[in-house]
N, CA, C and O atoms as a Maestro MAE file, in Angstrom:
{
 s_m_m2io_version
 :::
 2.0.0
}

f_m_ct {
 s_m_title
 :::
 protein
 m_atom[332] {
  # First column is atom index #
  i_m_mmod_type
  r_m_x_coord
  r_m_y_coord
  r_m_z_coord
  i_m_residue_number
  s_m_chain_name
  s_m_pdb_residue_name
  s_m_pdb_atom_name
  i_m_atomic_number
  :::
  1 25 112.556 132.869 68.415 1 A "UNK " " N  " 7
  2 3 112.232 133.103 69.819 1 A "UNK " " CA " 6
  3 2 111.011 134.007 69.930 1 A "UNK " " C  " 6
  4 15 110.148 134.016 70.809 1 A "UNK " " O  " 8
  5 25 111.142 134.834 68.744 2 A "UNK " " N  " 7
  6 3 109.899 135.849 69.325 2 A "UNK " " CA " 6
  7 2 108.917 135.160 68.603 2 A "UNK " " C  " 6
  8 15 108.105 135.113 69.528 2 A "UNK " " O  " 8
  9 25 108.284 134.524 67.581 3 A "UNK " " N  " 7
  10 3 107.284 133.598 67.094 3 A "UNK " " CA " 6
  11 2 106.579 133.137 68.366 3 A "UNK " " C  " 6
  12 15 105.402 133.248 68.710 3 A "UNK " " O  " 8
  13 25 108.055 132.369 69.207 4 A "UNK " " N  " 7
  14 3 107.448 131.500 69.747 4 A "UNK " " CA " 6
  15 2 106.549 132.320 71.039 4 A "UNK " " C  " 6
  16 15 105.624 131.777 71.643 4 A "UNK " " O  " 8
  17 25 106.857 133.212 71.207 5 A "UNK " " N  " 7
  18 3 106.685 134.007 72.661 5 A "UNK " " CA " 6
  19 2 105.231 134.311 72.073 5 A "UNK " " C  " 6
  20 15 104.233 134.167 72.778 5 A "UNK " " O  " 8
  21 25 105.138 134.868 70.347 6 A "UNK " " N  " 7
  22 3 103.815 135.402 69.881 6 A "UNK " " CA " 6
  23 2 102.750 134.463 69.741 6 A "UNK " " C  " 6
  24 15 101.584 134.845 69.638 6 A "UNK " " O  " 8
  25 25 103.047 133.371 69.731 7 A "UNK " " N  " 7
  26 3 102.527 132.209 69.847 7 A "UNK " " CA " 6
  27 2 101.756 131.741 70.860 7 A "UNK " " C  " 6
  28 15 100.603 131.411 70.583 7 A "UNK " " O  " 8
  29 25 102.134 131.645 71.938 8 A "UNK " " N  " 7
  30 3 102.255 131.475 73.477 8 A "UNK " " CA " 6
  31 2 101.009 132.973 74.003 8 A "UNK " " C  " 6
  32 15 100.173 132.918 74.905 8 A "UNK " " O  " 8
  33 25 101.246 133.939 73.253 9 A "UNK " " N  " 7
  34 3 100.715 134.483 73.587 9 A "UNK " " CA " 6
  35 2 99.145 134.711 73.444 9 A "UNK " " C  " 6
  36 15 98.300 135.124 74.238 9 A "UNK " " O  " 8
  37 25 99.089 134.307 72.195 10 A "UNK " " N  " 7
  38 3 97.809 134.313 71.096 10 A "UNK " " CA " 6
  39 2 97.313 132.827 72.096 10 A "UNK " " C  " 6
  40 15 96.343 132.933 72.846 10 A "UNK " " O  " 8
  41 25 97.963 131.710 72.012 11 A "UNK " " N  " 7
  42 3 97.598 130.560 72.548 11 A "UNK " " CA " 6
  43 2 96.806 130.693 73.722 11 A "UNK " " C  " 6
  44 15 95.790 130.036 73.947 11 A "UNK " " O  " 8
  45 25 97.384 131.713 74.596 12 A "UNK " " N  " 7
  46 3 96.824 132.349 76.235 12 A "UNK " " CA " 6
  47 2 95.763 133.128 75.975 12 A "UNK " " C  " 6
  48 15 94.717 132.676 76.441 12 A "UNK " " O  " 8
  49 25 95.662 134.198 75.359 13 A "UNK " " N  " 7
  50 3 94.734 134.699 75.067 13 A "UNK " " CA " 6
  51 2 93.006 133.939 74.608 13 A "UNK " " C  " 6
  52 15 91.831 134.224 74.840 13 A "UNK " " O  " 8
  53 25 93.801 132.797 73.806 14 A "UNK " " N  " 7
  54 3 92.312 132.585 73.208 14 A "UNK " " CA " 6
  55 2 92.184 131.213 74.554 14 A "UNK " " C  " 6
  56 15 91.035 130.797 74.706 14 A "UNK " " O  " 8
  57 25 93.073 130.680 75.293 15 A "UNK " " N  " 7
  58 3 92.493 129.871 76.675 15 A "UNK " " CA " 6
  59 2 91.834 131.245 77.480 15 A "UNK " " C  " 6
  60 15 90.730 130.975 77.952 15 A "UNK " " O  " 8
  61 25 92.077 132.020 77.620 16 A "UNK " " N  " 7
  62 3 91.279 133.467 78.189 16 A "UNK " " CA " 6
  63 2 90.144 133.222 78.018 16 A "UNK " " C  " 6
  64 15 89.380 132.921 78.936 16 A "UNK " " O  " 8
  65 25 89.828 133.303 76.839 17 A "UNK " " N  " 7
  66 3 88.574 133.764 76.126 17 A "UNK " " CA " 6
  67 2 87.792 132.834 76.279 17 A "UNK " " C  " 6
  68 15 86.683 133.189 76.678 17 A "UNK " " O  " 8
  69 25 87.927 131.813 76.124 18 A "UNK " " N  " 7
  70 3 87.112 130.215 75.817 18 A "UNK " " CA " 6
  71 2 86.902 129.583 77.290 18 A "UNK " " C  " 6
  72 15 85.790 129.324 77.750 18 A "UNK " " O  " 8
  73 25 88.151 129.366 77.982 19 A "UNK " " N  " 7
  74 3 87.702 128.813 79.644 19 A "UNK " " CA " 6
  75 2 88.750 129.715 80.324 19 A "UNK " " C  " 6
  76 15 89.941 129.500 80.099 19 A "UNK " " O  " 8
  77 25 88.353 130.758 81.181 20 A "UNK " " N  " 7
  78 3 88.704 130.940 82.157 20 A "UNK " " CA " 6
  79 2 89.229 130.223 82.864 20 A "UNK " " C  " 6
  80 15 90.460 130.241 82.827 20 A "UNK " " O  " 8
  81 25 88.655 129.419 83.675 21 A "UNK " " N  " 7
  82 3 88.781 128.547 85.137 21 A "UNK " " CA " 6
  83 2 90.090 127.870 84.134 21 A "UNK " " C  " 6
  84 15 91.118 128.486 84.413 21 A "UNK " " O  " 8
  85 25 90.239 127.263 83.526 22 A "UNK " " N  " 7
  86 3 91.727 127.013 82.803 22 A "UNK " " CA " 6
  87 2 92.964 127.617 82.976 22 A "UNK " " C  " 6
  88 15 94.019 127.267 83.506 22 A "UNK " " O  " 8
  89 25 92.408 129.043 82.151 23 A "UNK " " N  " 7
  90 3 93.667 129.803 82.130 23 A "UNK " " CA " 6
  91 2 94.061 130.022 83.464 23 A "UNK " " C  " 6
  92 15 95.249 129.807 83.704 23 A "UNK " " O  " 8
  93 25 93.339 130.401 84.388 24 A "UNK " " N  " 7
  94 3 93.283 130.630 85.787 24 A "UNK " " CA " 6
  95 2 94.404 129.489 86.434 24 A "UNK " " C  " 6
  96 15 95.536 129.716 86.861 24 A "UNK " " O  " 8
  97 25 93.912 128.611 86.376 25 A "UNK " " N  " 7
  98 3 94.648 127.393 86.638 25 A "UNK " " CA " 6
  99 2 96.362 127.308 86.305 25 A "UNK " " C  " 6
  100 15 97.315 127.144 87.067 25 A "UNK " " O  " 8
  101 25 96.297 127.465 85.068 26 A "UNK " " N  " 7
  102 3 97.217 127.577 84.041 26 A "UNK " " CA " 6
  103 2 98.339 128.285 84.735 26 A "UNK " " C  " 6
  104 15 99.324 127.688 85.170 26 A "UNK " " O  " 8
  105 25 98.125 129.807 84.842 27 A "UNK " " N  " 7
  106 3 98.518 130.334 85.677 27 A "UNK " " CA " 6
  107 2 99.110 130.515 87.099 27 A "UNK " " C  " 6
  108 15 100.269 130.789 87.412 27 A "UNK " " O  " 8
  109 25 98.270 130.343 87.705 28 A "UNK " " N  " 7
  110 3 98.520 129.847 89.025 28 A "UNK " " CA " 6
  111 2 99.332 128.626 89.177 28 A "UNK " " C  " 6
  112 15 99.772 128.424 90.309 28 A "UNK " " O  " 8
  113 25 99.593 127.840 88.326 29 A "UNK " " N  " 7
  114 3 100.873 126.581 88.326 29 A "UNK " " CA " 6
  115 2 101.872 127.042 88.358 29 A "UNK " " C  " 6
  116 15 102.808 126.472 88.918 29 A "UNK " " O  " 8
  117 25 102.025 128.487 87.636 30 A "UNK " " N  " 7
  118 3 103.310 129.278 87.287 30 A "UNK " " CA " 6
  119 2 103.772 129.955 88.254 30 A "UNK " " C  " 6
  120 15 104.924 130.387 88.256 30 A "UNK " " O  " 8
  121 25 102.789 130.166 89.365 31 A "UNK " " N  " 7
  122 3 103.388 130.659 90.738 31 A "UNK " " CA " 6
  123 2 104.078 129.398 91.510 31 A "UNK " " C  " 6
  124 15 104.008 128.170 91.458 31 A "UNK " " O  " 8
  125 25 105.071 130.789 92.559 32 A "UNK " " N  " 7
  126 3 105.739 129.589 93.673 32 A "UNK " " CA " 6
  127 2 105.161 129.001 94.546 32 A "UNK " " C  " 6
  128 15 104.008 129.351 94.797 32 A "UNK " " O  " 8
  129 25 105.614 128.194 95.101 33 A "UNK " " N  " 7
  130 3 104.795 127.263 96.138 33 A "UNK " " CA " 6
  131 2 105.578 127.574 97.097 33 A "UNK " " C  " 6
  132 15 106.770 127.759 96.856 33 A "UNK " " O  " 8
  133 25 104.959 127.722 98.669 34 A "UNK " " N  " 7
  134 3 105.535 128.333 99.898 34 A "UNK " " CA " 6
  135 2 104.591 127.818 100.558 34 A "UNK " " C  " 6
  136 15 103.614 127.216 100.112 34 A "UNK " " O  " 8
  137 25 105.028 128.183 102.316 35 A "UNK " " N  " 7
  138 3 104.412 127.492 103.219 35 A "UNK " " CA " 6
  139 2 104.098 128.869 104.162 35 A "UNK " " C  " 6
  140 15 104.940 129.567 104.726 35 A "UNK " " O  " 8
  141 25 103.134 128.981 104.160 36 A "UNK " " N  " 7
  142 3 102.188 129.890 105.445 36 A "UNK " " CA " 6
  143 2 103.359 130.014 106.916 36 A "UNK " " C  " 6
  144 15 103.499 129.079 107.704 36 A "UNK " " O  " 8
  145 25 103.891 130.969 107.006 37 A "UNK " " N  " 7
  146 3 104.665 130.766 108.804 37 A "UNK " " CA " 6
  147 2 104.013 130.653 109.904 37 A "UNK " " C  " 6
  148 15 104.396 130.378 111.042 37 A "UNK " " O  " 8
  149 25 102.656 130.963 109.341 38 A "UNK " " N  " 7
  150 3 102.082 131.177 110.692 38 A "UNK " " CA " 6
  151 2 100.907 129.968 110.656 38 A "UNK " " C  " 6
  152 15 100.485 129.655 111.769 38 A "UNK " " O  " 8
  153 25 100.318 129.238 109.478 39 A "UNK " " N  " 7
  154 3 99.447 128.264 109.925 39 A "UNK " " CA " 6
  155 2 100.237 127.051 109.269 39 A "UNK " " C  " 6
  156 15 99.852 125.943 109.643 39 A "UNK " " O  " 8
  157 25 101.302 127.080 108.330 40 A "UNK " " N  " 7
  158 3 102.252 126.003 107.920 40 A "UNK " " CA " 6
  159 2 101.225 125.392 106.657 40 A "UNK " " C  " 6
  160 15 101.424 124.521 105.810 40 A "UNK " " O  " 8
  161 25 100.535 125.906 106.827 41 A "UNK " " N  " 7
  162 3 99.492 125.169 104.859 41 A "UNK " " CA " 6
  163 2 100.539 125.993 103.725 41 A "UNK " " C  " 6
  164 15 101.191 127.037 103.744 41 A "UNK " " O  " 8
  165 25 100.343 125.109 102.941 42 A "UNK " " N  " 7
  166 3 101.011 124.953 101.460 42 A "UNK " " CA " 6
  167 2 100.006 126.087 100.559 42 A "UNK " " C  " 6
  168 15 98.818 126.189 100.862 42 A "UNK " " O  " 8
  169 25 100.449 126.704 99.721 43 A "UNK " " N  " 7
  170 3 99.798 128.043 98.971 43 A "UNK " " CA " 6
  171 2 100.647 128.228 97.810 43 A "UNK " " C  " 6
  172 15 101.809 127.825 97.765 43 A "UNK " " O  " 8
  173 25 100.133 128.762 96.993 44 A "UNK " " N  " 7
  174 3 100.587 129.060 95.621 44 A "UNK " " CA " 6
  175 2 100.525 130.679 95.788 44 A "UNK " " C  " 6
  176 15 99.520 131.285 96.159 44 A "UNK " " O  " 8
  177 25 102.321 131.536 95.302 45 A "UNK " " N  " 7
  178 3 102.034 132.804 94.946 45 A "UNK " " CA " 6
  179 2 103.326 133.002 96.104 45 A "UNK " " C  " 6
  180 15 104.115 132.164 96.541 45 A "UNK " " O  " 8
  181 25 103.187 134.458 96.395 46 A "UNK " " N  " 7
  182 3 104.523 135.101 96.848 46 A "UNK " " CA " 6
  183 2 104.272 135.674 97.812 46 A "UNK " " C  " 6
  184 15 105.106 136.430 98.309 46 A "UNK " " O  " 8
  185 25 102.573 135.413 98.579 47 A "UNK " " N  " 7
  186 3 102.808 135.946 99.749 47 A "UNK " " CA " 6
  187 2 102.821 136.984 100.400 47 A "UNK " " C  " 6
  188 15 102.979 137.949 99.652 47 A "UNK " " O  " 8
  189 25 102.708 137.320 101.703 48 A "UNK " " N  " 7
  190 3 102.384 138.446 102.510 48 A "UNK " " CA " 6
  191 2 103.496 138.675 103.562 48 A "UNK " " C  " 6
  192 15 103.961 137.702 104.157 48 A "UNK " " O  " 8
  193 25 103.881 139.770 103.779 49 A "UNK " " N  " 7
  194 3 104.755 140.358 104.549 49 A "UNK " " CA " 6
  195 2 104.062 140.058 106.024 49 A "UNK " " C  " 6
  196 15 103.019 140.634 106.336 49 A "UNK " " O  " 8
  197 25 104.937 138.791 107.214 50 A "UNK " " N  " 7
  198 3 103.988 138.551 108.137 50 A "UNK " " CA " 6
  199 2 104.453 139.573 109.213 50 A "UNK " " C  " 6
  200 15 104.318 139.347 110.416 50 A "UNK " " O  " 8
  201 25 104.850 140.386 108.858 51 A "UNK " " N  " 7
  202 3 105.668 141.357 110.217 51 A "UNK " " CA " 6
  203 2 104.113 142.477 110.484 51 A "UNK " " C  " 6
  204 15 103.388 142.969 109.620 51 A "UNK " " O  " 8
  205 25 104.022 142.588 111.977 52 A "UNK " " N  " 7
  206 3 104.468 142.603 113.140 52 A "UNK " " CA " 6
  207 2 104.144 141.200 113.758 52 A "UNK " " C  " 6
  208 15 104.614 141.018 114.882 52 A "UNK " " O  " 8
  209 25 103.501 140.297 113.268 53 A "UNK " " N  " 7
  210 3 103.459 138.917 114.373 53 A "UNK " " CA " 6
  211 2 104.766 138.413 114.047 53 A "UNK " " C  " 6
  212 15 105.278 138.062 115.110 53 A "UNK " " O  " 8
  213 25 105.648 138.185 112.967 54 A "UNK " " N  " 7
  214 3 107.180 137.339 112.604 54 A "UNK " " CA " 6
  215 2 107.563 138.638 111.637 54 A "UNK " " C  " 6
  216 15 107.013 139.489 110.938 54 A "UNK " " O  " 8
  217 25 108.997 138.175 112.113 55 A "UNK " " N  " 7
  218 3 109.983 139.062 111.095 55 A "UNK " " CA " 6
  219 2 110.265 138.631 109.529 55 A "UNK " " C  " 6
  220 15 110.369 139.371 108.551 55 A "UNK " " O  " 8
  221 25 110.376 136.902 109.622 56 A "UNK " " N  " 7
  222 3 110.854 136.160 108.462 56 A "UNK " " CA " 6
  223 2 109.269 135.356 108.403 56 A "UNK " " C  " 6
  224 15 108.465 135.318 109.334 56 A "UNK " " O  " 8
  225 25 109.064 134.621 106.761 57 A "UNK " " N  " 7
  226 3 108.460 133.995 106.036 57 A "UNK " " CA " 6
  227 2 107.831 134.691 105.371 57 A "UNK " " C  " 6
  228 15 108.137 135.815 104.973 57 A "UNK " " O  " 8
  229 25 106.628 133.939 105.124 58 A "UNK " " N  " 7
  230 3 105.807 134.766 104.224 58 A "UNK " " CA " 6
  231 2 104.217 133.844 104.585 58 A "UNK " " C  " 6
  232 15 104.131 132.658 104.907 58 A "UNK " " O  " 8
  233 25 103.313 134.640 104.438 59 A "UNK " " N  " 7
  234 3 101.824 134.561 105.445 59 A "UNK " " CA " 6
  235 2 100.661 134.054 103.945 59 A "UNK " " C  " 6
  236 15 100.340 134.904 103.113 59 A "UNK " " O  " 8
  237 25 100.370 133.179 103.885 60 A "UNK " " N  " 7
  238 3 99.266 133.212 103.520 60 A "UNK " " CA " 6
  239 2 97.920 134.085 103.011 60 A "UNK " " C  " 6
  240 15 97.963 134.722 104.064 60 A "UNK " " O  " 8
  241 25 96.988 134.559 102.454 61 A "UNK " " N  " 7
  242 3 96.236 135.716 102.414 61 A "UNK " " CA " 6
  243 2 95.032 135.476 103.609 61 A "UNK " " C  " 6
  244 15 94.573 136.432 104.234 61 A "UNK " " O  " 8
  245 25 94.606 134.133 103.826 62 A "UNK " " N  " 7
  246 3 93.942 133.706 104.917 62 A "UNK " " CA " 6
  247 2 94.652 134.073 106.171 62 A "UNK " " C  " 6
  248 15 93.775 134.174 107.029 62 A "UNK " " O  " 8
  249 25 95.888 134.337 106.724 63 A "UNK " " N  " 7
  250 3 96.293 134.626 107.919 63 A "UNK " " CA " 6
  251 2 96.926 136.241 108.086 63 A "UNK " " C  " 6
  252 15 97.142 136.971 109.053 63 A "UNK " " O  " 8
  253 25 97.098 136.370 106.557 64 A "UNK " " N  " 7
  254 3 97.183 138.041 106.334 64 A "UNK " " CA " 6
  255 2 96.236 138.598 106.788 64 A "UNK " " C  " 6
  256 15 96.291 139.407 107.714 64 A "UNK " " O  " 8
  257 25 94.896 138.129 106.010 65 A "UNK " " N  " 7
  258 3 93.811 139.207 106.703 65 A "UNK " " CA " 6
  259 2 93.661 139.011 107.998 65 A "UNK " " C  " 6
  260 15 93.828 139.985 108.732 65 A "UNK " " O  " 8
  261 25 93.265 137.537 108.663 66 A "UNK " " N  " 7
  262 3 93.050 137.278 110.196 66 A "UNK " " CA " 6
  263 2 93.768 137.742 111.282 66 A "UNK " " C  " 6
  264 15 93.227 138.213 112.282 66 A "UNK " " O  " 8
  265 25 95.492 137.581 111.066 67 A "UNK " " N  " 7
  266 3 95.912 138.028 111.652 67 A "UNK " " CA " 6
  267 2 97.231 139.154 111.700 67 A "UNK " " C  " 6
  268 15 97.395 140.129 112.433 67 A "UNK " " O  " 8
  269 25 97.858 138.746 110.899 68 A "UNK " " N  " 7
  270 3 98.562 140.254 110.303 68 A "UNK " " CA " 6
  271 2 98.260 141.302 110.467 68 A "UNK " " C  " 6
  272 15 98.748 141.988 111.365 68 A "UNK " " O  " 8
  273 25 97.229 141.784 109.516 69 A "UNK " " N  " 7
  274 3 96.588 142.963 109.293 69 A "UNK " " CA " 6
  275 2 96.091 143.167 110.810 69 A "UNK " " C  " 6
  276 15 96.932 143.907 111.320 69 A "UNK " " O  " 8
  277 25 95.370 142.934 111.507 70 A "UNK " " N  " 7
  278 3 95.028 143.010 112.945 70 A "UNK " " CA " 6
  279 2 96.113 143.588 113.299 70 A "UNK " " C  " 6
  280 15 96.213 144.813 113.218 70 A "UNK " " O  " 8
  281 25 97.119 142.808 113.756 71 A "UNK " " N  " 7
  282 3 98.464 143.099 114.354 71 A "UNK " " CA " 6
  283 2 98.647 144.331 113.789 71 A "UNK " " C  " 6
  284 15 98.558 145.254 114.599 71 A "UNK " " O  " 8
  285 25 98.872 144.635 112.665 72 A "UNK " " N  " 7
  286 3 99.496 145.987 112.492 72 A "UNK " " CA " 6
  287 2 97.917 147.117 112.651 72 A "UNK " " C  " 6
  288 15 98.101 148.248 113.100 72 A "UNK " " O  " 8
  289 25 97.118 146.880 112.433 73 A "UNK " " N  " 7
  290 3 96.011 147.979 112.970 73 A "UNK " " CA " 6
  291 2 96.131 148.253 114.355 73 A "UNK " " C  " 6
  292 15 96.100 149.409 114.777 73 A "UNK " " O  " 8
  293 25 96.287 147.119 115.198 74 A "UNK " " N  " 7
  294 3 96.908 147.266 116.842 74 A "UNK " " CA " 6
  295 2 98.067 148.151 117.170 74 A "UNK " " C  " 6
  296 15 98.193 149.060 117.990 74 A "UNK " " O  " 8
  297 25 98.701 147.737 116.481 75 A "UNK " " N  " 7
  298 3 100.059 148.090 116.382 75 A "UNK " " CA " 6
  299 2 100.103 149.929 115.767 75 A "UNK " " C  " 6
  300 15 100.815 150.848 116.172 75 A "UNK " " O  " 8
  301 25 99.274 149.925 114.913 76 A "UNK " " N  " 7
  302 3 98.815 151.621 114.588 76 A "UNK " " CA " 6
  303 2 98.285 152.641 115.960 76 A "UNK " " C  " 6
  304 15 98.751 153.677 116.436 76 A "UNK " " O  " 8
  305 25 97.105 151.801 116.307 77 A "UNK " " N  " 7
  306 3 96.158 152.432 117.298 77 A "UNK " " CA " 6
  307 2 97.730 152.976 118.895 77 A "UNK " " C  " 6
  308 15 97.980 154.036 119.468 77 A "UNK " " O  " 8
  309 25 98.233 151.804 118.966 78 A "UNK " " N  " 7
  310 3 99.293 151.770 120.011 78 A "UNK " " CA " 6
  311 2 100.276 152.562 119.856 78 A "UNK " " C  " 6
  312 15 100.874 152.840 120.896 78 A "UNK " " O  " 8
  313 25 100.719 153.106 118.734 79 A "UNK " " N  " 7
  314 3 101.600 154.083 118.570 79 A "UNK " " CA " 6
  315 2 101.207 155.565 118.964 79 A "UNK " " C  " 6
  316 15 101.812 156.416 119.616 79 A "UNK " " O  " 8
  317 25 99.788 155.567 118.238 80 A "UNK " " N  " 7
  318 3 98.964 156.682 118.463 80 A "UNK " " CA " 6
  319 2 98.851 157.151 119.991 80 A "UNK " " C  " 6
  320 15 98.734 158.329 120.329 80 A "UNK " " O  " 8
  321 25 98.913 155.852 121.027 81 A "UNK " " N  " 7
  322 3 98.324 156.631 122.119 81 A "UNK " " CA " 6
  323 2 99.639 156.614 122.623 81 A "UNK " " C  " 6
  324 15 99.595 156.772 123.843 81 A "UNK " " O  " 8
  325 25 101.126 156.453 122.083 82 A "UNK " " N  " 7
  326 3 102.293 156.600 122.588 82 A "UNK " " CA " 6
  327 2 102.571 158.126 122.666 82 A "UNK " " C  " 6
  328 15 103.333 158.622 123.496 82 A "UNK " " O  " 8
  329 25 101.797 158.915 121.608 83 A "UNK " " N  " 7
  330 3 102.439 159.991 121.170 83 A "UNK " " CA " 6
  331 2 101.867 161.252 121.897 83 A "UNK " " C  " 6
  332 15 102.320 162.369 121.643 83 A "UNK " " O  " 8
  :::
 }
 m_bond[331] {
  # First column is bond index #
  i_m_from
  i_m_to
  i_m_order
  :::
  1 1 2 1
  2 2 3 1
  3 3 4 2
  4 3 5 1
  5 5 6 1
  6 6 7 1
  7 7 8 2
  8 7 9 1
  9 9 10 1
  10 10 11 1
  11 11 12 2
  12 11 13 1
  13 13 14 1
  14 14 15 1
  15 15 16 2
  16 15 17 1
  17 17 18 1
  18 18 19 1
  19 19 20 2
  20 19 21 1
  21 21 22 1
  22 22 23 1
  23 23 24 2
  24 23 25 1
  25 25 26 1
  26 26 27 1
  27 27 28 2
  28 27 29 1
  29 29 30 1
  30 30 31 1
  31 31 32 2
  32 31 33 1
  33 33 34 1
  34 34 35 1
  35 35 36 2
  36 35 37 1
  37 37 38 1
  38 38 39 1
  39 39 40 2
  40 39 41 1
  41 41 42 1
  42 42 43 1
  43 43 44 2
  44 43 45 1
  45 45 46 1
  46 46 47 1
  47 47 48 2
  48 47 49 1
  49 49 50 1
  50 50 51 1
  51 51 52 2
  52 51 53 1
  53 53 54 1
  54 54 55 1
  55 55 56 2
  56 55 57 1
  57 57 58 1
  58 58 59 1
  59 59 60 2
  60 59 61 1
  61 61 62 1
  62 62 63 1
  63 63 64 2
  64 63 65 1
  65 65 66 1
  66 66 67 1
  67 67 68 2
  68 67 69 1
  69 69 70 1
  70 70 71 1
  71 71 72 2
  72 71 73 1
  73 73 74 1
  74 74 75 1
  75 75 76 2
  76 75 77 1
  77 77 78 1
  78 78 79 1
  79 79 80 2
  80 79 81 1
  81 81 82 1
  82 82 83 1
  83 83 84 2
  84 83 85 1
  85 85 86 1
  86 86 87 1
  87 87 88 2
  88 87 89 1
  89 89 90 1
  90 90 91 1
  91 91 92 2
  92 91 93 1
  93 93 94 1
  94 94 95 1
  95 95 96 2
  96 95 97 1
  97 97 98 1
  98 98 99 1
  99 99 100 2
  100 99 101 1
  101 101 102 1
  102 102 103 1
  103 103 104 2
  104 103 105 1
  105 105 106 1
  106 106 107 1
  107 107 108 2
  108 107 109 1
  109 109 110 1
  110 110 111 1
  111 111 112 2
  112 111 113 1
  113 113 114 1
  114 114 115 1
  115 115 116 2
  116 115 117 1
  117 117 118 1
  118 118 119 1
  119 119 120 2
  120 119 121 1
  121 121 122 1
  122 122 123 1
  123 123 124 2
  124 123 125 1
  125 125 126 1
  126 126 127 1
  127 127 128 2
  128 127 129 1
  129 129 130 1
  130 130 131 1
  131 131 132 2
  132 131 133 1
  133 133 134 1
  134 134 135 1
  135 135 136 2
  136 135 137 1
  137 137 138 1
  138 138 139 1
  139 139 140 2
  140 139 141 1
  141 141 142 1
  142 142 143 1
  143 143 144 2
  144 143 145 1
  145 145 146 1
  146 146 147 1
  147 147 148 2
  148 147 149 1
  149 149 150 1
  150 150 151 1
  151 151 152 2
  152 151 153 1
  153 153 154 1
  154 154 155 1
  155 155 156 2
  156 155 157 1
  157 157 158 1
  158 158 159 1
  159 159 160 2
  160 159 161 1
  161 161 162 1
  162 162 163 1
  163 163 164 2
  164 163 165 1
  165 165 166 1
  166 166 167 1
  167 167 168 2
  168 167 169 1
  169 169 170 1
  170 170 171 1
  171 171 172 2
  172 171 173 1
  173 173 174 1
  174 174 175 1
  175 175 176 2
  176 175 177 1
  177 177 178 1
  178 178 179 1
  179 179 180 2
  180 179 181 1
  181 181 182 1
  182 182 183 1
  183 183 184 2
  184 183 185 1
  185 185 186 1
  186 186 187 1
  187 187 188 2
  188 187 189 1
  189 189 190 1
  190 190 191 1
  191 191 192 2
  192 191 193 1
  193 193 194 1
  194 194 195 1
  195 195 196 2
  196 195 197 1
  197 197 198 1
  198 198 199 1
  199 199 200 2
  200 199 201 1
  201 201 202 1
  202 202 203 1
  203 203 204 2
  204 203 205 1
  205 205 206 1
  206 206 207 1
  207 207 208 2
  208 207 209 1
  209 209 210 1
  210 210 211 1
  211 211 212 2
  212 211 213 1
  213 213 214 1
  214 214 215 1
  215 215 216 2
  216 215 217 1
  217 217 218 1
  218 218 219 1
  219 219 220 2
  220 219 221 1
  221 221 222 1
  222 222 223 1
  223 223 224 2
  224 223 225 1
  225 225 226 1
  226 226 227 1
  227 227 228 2
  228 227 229 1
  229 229 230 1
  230 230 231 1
  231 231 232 2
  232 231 233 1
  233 233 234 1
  234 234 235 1
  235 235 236 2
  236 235 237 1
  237 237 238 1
  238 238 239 1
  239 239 240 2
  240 239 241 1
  241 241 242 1
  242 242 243 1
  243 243 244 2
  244 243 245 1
  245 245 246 1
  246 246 247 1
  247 247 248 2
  248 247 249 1
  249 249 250 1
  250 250 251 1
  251 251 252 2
  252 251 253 1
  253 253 254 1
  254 254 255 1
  255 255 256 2
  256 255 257 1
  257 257 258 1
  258 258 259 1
  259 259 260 2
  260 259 261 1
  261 261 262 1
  262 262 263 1
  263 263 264 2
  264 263 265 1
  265 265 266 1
  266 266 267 1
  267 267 268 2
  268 267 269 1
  269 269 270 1
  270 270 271 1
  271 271 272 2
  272 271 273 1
  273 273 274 1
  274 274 275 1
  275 275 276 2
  276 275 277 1
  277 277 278 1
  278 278 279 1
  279 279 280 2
  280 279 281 1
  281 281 282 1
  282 282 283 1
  283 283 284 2
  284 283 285 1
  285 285 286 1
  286 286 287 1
  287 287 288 2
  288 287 289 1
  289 289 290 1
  290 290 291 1
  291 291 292 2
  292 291 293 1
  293 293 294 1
  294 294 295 1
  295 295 296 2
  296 295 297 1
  297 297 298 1
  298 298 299 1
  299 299 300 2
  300 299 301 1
  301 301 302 1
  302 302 303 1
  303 303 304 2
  304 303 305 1
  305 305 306 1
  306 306 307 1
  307 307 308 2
  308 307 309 1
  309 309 310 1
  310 310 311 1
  311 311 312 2
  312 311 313 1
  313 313 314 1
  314 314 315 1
  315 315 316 2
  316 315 317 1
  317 317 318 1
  318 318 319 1
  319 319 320 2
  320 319 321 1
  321 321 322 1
  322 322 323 1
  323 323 324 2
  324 323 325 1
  325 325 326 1
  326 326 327 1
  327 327 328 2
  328 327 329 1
  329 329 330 1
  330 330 331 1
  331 331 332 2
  :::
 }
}
């Protein structure tokens, strides 16, 4: 088991070294596949916490920055002038 893991590893390493855009690839297959809550496109990876626009899913990094992050900078400024 551990050969094989050392193996695997050396194997990754030298796809590292030689093509990037590969290993890259490679990788990124190994992430989950999920769906954006807020624009419904398909994405590879685990996603962004979409709260304050939704409580549940998980956001895309394209709608994280656009609109998420907004929301909660709003959502900062608005507390501020609560206080």
């Amino acid at each position: 088991m551990l050969a094989k893991l050392e193996a695997e590893e050396t194997a990754n390493d030298e796809l590292r070294r030689t093509n990037p855009e590969a290993y890259r690839r490679k990788v990124e297959s190994m992430l989950p596949e999920n769906s954006c809550c807020l624009c419904r496109q398909r994405f590879r990876g685990y996603g962004n916490n979409p709260w304050p626009v939704l409580q549940d899913g998980k956001a895309c990094e394209e709608c994280n920055v656009s609109i998420v992050l907004t929301a909660r900078v709003q959502a900062a400024r608005n507390a501020m002038k609560d206080q």
